[in-house]
C-alpha positions as CSV (number, residue, x, y, z in Angstrom):
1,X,79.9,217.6,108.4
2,X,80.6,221.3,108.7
3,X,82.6,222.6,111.9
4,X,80.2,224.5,113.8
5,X,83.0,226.2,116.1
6,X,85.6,227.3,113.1
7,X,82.2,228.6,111.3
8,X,80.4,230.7,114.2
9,X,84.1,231.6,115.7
10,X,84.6,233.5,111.9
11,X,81.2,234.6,111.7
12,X,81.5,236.4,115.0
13,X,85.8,237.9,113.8
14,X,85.3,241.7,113.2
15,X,89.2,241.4,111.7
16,X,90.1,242.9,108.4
17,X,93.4,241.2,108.7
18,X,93.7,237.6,108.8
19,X,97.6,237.3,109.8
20,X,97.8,235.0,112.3
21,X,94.5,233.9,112.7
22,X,94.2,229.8,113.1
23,X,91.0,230.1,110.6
24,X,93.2,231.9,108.1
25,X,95.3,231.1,105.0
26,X,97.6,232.8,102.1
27,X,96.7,233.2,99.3
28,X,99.5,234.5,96.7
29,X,97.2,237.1,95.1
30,X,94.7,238.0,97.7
31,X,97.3,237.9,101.2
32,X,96.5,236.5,104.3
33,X,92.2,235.4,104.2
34,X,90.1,233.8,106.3
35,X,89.2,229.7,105.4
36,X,85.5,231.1,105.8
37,X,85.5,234.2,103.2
38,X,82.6,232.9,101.7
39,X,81.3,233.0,105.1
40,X,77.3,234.1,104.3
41,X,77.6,230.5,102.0
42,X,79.2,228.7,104.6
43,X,77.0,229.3,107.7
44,X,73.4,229.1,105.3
45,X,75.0,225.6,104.0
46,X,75.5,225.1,107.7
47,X,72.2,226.1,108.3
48,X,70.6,224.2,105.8
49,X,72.5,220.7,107.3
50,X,71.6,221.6,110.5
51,X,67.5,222.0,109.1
52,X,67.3,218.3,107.2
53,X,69.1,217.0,110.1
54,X,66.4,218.2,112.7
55,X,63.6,217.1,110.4
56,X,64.9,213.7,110.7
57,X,65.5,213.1,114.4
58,X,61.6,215.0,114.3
59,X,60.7,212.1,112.3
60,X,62.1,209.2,114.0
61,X,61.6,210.5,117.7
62,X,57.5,210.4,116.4
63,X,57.9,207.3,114.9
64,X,59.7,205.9,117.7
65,X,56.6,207.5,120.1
66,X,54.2,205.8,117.8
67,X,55.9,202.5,117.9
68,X,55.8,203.1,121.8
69,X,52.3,203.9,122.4
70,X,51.1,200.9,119.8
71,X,53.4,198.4,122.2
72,X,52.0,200.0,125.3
73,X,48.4,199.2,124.1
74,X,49.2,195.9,122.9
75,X,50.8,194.9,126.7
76,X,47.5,196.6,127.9
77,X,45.7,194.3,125.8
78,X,47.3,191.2,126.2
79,X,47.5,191.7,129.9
80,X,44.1,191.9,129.8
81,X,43.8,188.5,128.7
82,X,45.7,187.1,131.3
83,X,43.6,185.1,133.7
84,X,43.0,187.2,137.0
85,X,44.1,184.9,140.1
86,X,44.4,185.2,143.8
87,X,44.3,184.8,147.6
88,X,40.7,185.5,149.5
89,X,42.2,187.6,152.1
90,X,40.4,186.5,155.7
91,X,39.0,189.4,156.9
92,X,37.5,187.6,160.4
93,X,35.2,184.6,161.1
94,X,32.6,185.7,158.5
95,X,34.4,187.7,155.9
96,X,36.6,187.3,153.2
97,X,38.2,190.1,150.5
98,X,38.9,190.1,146.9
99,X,43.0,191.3,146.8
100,X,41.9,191.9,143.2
101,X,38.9,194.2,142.9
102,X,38.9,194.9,147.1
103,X,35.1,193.7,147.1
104,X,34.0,191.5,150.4
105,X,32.4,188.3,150.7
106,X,30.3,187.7,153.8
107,X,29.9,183.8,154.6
108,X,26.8,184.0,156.3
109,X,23.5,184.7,154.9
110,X,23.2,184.8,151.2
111,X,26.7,184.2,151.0
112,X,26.4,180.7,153.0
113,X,28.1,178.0,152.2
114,X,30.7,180.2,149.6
115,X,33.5,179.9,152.2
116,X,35.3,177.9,149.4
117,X,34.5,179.9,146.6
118,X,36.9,179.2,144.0
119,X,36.0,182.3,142.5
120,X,35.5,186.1,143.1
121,X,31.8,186.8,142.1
122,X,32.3,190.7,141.2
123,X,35.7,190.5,139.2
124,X,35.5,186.7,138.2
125,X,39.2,186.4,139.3
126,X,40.1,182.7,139.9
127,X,41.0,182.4,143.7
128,X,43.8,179.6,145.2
129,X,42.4,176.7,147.1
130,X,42.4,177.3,150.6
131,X,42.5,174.9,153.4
């Protein structure tokens, strides 16, 4: 892996003279030179890492979201298998609530005699015995 500061620190030198630089080296024919020289190579090989690398976190973060949203339906579909279940919520004398789908039953009229309804007639949930 190439070192990103070292690179863009000699990308960004102006120097002509390398002497004492902690990027630079001697070379017995040349003199003092910079570990970069080839720096135009060096920062497109960079550049080129830096690309393949991108395209594969692009990759797996969309798989990964895929994988996420296919899990997320499946809970969605399995909890919609579950068996809806609950507590008629007394409302007063006469009334009763669904804690599920909010709906009311009234015990008098059509609704006689439903008092111990065992379950809610809009959502179907299945509701706990009560005494």
């Amino acid at each position: 892996m190439t070192d990103y500061t070292k690179l863009v620190k000699a990308l960004r030198c102006k120097r002509d003279d390398c002497e004492g630089c902690d990027l630079a080296f001697f070379d017995k024919d040349e003199g003092w030179m910079c570990r970069y020289a080839a720096k135009d190579d060096d920062a497109a090989d960079a550049i080129e890492e830096l690309q393949k690398t991108l395209k594969a976190v692009q990759k797996n973060s969309e798989i990964n979201f895929r994988m996420w949203e296919e899990a997320q339906a499946e809970v969605e579909r399995l909890q919609a298998q579950l068996p809806k279940r609950g507590k008629w919520i007394r409302i007063d004398k006469h009334t009763i609530q669904c804690p599920l789908c909010h709906r009311y039953l009234d015990l008098r009229g059509v609704n006689a005699g439903r008092g111990n309804a065992n379950h809610c007639p809009n959502c179907g949930a299945k509701m706990e015995v009560q005494e």
